[in-house]
Predicted model as a PDB file, atoms N, CA, C, CB and O in Angstrom, pLDDT in the B-factor column:
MODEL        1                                                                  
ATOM      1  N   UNK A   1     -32.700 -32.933  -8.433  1.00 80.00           N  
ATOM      2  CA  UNK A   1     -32.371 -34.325  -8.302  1.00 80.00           C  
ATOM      3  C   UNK A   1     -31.025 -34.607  -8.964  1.00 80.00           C  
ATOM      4  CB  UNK A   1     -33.470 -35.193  -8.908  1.00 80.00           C  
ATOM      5  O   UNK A   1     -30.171 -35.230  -8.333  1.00 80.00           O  
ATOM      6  N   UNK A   2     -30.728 -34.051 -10.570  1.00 80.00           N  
ATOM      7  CA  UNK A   2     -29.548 -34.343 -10.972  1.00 80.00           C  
ATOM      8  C   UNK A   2     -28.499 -33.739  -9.800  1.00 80.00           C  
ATOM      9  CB  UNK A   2     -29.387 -33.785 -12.427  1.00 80.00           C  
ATOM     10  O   UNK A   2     -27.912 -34.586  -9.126  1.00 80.00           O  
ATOM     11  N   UNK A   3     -28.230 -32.305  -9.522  1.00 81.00           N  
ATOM     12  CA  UNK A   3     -27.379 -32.362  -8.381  1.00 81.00           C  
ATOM     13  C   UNK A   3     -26.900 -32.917  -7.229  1.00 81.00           C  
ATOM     14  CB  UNK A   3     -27.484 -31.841  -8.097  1.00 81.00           C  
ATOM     15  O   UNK A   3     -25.768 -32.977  -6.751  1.00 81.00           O  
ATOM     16  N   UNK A   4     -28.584 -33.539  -6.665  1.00 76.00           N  
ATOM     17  CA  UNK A   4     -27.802 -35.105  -5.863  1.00 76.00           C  
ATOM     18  C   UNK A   4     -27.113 -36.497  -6.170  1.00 76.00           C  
ATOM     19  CB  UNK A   4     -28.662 -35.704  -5.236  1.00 76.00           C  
ATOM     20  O   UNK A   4     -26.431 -37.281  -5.510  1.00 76.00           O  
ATOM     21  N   UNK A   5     -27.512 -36.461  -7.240  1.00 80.00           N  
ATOM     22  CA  UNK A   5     -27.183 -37.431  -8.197  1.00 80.00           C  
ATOM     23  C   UNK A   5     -25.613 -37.436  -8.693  1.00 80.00           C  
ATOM     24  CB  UNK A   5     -28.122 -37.200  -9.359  1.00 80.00           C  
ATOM     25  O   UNK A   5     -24.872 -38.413  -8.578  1.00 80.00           O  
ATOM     26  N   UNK A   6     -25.235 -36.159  -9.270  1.00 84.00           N  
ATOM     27  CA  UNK A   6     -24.468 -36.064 -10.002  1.00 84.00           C  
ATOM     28  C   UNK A   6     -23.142 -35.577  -9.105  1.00 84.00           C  
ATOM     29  CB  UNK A   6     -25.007 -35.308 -11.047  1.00 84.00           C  
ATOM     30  O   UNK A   6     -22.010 -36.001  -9.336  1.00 84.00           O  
ATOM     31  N   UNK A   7     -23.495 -34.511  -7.927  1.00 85.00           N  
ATOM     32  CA  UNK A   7     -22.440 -33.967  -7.442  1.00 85.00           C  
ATOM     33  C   UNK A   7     -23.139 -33.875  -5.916  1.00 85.00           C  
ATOM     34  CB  UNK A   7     -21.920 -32.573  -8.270  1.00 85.00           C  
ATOM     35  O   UNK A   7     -23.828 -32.856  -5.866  1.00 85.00           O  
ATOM     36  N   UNK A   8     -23.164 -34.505  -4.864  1.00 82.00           N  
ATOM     37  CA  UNK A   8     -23.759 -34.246  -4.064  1.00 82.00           C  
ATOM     38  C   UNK A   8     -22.560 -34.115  -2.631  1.00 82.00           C  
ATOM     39  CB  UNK A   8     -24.900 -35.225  -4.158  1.00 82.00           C  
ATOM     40  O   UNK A   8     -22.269 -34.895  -1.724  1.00 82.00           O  
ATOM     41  N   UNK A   9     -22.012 -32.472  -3.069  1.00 84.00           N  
ATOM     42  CA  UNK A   9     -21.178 -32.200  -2.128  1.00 84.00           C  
ATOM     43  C   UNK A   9     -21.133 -32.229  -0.427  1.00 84.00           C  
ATOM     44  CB  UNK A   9     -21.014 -31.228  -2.493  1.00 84.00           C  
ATOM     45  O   UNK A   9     -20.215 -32.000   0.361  1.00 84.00           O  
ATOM     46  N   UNK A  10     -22.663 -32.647  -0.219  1.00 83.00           N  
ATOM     47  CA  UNK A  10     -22.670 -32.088   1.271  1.00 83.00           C  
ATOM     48  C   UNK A  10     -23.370 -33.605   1.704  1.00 83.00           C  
ATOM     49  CB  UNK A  10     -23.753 -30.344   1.648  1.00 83.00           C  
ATOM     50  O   UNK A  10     -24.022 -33.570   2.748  1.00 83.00           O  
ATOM     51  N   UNK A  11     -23.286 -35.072   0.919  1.00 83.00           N  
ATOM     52  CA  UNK A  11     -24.035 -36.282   1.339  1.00 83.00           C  
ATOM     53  C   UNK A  11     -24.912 -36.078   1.598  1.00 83.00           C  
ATOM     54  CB  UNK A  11     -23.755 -36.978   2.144  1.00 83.00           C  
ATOM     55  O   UNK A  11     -25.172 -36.554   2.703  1.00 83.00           O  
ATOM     56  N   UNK A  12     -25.799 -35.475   1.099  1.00 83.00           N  
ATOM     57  CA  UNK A  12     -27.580 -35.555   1.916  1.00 83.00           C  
ATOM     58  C   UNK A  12     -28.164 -36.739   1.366  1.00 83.00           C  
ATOM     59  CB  UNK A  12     -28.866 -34.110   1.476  1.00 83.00           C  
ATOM     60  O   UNK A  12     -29.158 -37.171   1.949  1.00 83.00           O  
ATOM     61  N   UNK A  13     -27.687 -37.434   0.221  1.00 89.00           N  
ATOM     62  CA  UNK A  13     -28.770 -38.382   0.035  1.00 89.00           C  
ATOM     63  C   UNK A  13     -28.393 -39.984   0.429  1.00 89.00           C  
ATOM     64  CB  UNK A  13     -29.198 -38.263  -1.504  1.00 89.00           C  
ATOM     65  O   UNK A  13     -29.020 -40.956   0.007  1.00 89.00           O  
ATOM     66  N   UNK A  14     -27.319 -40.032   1.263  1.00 88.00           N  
ATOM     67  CA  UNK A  14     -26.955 -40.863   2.023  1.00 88.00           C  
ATOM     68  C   UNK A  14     -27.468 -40.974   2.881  1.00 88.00           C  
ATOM     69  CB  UNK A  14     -26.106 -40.866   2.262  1.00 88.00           C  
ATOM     70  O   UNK A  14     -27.799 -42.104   3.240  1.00 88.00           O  
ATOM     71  N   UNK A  15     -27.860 -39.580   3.809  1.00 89.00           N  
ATOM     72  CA  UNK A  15     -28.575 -39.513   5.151  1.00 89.00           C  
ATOM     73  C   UNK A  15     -30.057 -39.347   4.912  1.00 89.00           C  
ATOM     74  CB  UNK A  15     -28.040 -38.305   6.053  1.00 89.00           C  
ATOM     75  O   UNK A  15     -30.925 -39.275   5.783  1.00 89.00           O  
ATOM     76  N   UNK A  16     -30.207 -39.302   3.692  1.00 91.00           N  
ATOM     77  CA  UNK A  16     -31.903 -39.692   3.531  1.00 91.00           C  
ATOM     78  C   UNK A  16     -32.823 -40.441   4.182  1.00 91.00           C  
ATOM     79  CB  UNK A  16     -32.151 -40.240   2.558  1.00 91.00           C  
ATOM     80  O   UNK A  16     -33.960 -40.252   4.616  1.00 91.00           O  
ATOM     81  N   UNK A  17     -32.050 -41.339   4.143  1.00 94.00           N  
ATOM     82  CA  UNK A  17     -33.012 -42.644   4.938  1.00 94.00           C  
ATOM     83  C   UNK A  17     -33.057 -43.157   6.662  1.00 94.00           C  
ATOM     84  CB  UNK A  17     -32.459 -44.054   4.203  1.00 94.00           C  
ATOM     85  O   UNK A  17     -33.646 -44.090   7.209  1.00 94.00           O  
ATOM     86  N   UNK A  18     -32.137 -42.065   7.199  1.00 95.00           N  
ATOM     87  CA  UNK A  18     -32.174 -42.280   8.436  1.00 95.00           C  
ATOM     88  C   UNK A  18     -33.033 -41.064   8.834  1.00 95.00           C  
ATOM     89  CB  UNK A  18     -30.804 -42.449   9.057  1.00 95.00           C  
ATOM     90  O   UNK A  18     -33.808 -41.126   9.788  1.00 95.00           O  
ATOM     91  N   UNK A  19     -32.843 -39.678   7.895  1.00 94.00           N  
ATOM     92  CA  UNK A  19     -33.740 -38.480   8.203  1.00 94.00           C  
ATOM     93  C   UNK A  19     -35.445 -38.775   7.934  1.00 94.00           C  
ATOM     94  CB  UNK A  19     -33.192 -37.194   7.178  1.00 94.00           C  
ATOM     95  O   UNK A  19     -36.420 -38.137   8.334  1.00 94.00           O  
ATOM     96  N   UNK A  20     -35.355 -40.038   7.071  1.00 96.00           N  
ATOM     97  CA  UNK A  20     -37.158 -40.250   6.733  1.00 96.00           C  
ATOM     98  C   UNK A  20     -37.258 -41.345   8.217  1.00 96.00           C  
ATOM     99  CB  UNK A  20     -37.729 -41.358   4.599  1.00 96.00           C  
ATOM    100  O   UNK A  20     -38.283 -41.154   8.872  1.00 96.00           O  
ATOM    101  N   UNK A  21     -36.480 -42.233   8.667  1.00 97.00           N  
ATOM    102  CA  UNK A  21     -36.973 -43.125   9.974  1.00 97.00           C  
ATOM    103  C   UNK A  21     -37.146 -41.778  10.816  1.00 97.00           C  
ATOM    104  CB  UNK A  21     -35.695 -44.470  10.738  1.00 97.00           C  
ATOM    105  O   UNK A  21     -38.339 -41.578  11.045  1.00 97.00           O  
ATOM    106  N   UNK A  22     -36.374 -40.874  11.301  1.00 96.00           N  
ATOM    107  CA  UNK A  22     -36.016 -39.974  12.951  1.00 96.00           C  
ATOM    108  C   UNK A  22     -37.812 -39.129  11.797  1.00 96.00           C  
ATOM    109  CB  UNK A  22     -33.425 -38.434  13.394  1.00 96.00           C  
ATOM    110  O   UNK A  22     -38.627 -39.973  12.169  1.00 96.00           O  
ATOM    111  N   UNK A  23     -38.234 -38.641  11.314  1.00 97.00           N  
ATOM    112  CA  UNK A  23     -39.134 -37.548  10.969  1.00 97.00           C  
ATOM    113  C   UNK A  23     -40.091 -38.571  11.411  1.00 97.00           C  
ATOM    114  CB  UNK A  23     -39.203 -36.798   9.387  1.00 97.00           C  
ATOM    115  O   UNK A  23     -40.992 -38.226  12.176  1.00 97.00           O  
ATOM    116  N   UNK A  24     -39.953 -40.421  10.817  1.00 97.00           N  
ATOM    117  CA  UNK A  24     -41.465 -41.001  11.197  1.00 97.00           C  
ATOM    118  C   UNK A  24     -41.502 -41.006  12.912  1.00 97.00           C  
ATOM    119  CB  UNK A  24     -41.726 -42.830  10.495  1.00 97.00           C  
ATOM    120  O   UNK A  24     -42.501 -40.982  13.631  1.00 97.00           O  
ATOM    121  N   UNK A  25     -40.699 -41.028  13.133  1.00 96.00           N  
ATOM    122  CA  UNK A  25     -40.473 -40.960  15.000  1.00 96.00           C  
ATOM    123  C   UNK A  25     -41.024 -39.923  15.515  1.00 96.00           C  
ATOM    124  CB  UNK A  25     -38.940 -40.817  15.623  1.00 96.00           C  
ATOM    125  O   UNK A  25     -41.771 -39.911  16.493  1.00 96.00           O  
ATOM    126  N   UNK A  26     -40.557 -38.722  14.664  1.00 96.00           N  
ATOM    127  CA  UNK A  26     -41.157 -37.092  15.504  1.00 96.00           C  
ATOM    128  C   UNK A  26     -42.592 -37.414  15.200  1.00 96.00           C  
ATOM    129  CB  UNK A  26     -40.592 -35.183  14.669  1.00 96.00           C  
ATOM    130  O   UNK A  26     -43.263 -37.796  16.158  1.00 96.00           O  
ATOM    131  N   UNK A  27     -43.264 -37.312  13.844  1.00 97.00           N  
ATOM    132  CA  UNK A  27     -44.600 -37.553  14.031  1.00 97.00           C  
ATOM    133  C   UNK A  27     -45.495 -38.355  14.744  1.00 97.00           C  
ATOM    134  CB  UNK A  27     -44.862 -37.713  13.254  1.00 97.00           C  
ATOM    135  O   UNK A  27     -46.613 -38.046  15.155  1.00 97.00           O  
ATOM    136  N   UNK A  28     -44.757 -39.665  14.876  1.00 97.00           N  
ATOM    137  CA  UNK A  28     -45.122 -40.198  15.402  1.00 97.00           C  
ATOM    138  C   UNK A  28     -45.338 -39.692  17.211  1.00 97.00           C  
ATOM    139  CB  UNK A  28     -44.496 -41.093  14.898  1.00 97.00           C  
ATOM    140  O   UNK A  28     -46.471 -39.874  17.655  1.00 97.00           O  
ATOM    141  N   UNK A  29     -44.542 -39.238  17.940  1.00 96.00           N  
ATOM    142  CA  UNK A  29     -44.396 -38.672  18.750  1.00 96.00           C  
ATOM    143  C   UNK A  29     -45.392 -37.147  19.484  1.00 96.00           C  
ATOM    144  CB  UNK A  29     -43.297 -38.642  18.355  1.00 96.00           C  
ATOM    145  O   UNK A  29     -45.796 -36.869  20.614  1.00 96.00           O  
ATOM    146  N   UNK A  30     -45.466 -36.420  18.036  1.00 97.00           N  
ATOM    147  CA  UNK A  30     -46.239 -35.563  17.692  1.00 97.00           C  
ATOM    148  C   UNK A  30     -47.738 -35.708  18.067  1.00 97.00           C  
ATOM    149  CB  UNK A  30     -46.025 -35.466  16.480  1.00 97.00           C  
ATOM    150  O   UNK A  30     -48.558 -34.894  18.492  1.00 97.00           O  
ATOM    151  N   UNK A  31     -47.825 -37.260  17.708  1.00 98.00           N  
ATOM    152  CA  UNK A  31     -49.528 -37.073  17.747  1.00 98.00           C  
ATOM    153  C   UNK A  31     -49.534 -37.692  19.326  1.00 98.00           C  
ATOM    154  CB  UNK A  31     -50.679 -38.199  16.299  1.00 98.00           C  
ATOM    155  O   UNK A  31     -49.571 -38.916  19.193  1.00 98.00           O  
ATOM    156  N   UNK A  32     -49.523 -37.522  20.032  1.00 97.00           N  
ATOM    157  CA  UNK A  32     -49.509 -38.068  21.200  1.00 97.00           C  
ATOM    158  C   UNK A  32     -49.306 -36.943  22.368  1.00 97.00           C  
ATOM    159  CB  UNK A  32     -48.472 -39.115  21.157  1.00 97.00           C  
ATOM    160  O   UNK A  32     -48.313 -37.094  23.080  1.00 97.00           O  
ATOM    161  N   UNK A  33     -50.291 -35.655  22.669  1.00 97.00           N  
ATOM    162  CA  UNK A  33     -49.994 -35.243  23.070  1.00 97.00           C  
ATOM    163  C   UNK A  33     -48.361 -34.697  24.658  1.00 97.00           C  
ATOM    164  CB  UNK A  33     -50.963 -35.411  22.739  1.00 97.00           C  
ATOM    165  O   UNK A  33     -47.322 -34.050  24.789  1.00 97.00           O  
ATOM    166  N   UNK A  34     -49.548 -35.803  25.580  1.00 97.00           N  
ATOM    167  CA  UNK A  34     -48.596 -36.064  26.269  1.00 97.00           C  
ATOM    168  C   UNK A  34     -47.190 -35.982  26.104  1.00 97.00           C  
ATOM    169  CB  UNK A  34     -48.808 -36.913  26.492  1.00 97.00           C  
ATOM    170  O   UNK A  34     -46.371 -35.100  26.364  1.00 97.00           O  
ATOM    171  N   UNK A  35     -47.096 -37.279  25.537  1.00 97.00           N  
ATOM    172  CA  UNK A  35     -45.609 -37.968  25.382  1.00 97.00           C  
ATOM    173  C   UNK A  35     -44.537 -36.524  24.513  1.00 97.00           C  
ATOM    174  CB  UNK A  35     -45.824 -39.796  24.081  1.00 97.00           C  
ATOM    175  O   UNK A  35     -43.346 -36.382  24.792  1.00 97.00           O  
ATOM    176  N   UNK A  36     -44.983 -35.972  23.894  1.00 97.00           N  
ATOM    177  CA  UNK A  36     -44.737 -34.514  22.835  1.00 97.00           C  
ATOM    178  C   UNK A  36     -43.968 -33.250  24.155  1.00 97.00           C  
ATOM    179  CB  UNK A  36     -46.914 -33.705  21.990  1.00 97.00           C  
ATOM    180  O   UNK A  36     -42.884 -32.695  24.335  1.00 97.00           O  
ATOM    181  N   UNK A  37     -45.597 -33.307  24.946  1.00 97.00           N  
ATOM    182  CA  UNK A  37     -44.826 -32.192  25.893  1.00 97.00           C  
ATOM    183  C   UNK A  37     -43.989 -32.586  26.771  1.00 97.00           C  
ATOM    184  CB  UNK A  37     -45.630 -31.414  26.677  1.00 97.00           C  
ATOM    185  O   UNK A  37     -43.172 -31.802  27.253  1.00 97.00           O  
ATOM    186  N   UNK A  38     -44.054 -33.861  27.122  1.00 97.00           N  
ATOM    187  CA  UNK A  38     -42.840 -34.299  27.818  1.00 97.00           C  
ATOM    188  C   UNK A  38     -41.254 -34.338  27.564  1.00 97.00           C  
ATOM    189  CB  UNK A  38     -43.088 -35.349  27.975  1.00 97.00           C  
ATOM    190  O   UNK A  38     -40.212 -34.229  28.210  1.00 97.00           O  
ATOM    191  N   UNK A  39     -41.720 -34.576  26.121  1.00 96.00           N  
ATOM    192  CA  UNK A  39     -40.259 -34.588  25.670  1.00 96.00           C  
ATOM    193  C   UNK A  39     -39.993 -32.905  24.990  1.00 96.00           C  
ATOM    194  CB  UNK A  39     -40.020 -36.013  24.347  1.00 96.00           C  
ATOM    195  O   UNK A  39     -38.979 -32.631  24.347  1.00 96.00           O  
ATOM    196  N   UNK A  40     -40.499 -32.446  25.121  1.00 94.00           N  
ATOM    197  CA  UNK A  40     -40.381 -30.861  24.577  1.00 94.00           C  
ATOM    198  C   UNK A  40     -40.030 -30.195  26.046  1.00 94.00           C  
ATOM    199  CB  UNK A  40     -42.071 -30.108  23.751  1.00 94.00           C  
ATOM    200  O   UNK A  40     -38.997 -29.527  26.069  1.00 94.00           O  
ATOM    201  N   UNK A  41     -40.693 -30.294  27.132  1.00 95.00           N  
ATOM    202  CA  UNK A  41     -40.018 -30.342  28.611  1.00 95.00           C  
ATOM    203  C   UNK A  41     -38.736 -30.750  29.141  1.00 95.00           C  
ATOM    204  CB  UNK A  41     -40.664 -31.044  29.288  1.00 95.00           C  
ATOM    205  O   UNK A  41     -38.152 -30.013  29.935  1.00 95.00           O  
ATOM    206  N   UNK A  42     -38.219 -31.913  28.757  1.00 94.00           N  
ATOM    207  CA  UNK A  42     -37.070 -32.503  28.866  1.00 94.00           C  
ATOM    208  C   UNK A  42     -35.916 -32.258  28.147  1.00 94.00           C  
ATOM    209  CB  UNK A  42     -37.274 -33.525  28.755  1.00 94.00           C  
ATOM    210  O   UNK A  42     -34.747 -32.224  28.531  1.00 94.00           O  
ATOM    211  N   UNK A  43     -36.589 -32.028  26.623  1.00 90.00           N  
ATOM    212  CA  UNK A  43     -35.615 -31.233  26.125  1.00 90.00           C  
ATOM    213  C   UNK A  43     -34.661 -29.906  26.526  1.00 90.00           C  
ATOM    214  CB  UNK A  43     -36.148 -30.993  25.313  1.00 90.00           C  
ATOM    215  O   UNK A  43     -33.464 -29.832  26.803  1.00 90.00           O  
ATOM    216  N   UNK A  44     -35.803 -28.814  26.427  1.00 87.00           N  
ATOM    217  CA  UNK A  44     -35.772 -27.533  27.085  1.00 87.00           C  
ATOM    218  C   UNK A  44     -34.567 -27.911  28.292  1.00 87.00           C  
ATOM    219  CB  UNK A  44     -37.453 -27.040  27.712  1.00 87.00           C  
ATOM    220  O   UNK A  44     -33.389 -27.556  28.311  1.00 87.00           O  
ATOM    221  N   UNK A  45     -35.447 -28.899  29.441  1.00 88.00           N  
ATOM    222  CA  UNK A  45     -34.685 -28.546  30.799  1.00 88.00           C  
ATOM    223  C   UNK A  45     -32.878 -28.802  30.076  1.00 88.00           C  
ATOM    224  CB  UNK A  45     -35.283 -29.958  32.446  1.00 88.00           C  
ATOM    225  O   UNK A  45     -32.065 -27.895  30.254  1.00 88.00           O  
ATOM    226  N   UNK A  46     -32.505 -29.931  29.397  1.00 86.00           N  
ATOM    227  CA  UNK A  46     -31.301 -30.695  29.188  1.00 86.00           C  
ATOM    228  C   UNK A  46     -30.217 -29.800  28.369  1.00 86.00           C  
ATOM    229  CB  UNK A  46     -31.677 -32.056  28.402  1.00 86.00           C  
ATOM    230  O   UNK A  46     -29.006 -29.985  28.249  1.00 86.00           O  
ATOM    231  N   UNK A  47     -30.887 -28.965  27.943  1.00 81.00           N  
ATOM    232  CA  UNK A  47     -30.536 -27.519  27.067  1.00 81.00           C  
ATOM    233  C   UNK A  47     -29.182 -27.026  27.367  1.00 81.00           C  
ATOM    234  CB  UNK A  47     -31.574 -26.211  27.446  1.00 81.00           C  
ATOM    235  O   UNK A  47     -28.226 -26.919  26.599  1.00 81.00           O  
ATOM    236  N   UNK A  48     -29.287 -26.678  28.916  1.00 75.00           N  
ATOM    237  CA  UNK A  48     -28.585 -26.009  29.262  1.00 75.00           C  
ATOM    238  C   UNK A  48     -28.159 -24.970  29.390  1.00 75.00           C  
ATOM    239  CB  UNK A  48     -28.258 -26.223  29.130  1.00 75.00           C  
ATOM    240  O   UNK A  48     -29.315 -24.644  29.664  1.00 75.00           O  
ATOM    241  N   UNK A  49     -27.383 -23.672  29.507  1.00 73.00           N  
ATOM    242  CA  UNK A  49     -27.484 -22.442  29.580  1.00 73.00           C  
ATOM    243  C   UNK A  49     -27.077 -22.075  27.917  1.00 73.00           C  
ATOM    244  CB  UNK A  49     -26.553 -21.860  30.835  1.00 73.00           C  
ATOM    245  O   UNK A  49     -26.120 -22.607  27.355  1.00 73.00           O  
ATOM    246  N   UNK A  50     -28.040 -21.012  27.219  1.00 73.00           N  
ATOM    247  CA  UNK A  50     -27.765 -20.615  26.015  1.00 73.00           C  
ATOM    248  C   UNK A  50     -27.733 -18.997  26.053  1.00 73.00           C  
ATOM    249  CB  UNK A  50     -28.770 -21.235  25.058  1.00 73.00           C  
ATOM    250  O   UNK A  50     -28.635 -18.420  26.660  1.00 73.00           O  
ATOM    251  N   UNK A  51     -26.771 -18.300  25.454  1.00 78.00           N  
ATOM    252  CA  UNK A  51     -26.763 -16.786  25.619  1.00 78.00           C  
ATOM    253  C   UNK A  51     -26.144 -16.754  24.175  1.00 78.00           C  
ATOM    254  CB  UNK A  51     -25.816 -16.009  27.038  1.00 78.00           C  
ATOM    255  O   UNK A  51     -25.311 -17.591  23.827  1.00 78.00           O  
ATOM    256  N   UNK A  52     -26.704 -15.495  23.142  1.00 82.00           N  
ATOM    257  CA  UNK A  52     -25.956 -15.639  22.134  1.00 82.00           C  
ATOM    258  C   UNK A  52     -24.747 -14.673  22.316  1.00 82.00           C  
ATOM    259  CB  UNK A  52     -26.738 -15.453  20.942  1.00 82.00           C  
ATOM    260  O   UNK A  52     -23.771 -14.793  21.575  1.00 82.00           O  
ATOM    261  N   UNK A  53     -24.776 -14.047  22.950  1.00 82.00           N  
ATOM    262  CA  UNK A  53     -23.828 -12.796  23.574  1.00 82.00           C  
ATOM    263  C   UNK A  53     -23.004 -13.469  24.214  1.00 82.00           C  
ATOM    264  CB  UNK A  53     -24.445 -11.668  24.554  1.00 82.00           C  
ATOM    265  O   UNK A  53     -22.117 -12.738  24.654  1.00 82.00           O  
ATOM    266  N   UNK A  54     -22.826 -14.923  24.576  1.00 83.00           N  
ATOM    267  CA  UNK A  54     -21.906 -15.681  25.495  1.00 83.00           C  
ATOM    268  C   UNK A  54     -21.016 -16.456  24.536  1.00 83.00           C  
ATOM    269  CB  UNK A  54     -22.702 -16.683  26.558  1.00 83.00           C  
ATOM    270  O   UNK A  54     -19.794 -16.576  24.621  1.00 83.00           O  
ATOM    271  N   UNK A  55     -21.977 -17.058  23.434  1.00 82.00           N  
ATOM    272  CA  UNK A  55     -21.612 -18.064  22.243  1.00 82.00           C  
ATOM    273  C   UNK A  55     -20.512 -17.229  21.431  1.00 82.00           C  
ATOM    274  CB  UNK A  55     -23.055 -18.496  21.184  1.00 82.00           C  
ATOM    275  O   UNK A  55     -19.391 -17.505  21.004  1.00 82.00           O  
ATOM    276  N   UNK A  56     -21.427 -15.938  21.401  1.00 86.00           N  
ATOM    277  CA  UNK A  56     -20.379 -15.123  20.175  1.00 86.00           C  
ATOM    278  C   UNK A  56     -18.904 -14.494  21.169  1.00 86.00           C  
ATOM    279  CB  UNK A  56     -21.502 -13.339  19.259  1.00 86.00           C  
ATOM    280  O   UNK A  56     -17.940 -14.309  20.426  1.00 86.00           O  
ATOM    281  N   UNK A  57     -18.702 -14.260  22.216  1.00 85.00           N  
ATOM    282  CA  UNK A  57     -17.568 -13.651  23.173  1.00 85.00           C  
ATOM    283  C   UNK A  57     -16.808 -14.806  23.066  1.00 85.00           C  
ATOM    284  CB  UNK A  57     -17.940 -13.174  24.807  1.00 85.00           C  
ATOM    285  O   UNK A  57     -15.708 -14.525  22.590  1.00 85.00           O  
ATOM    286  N   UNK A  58     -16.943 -16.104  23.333  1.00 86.00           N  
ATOM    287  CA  UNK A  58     -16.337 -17.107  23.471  1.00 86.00           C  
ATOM    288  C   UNK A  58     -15.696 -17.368  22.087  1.00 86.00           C  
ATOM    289  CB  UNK A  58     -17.171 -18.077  24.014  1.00 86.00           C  
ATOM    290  O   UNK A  58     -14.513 -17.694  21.989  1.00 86.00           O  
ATOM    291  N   UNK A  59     -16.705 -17.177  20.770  1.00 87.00           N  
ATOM    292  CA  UNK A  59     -15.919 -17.958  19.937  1.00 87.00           C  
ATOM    293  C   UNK A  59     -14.695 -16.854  19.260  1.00 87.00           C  
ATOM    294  CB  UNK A  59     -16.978 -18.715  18.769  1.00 87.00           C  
ATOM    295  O   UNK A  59     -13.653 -17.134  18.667  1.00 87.00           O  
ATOM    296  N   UNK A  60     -15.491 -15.055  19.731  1.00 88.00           N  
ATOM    297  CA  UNK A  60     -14.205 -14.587  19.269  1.00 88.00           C  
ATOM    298  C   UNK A  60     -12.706 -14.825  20.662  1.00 88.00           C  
ATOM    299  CB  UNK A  60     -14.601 -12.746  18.841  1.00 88.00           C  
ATOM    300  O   UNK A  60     -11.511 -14.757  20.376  1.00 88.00           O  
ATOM    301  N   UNK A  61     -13.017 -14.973  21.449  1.00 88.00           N  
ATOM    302  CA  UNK A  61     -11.985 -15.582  22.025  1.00 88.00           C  
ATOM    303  C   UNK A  61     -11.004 -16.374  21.737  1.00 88.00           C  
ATOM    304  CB  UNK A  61     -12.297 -16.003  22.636  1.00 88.00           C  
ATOM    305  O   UNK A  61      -9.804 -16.188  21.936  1.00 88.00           O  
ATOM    306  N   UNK A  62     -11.526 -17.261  21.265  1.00 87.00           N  
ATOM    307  CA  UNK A  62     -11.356 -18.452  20.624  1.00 87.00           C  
ATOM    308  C   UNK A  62     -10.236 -18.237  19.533  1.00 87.00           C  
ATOM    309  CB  UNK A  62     -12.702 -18.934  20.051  1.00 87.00           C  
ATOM    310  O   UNK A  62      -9.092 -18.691  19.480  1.00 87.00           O  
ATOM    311  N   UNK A  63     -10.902 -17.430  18.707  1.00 85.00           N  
ATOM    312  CA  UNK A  63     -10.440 -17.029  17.514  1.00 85.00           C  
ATOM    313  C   UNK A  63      -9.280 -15.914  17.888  1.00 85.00           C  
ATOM    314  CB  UNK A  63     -11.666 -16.497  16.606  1.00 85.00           C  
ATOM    315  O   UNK A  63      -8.405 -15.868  17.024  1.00 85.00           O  
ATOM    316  N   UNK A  64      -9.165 -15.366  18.557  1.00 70.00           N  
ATOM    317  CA  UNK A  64      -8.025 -14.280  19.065  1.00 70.00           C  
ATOM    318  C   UNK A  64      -6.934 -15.031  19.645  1.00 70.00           C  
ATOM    319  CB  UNK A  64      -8.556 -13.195  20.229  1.00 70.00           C  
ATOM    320  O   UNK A  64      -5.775 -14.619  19.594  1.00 70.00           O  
ATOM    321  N   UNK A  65      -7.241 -16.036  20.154  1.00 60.00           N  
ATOM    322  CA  UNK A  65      -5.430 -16.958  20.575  1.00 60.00           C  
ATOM    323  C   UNK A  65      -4.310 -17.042  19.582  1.00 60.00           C  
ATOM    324  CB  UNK A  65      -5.561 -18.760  20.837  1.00 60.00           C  
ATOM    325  O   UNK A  65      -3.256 -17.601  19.885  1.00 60.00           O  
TER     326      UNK A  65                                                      
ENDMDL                                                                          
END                                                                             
């Protein structure tokens, strides 16, 4: 606690209170079957293409200009 307090290099306890509303949302969400896999479905689809072999080529790319 003193380290958030005292030196809190990375703001986490600023975003405290929006991370305790979005967690009452997931649970909330959570208990509801349905509505859970739907959005765990929707998620997934909205994703988009993920390869870590694509992520990592690109960013040394990236990095080689």
């Amino acid at each position: 606690m003193d380290s958030l307090l005292q030196k809190d290099d990375y703001l986490l306890l600023p975003d405290y209170p929006s991370y305790l509303d979005c967690q009452d949302r997931v649970s909330e969400a959570f208990r509801d079957p349905q509505r859970w896999t739907r959005m765990s479905i929707v998620n997934t689809a909205r994703s988009g293409k993920f390869s870590s072999d694509r992520s990592i080529r690109e960013y040394c790319q990236r990095i080689g200009r």
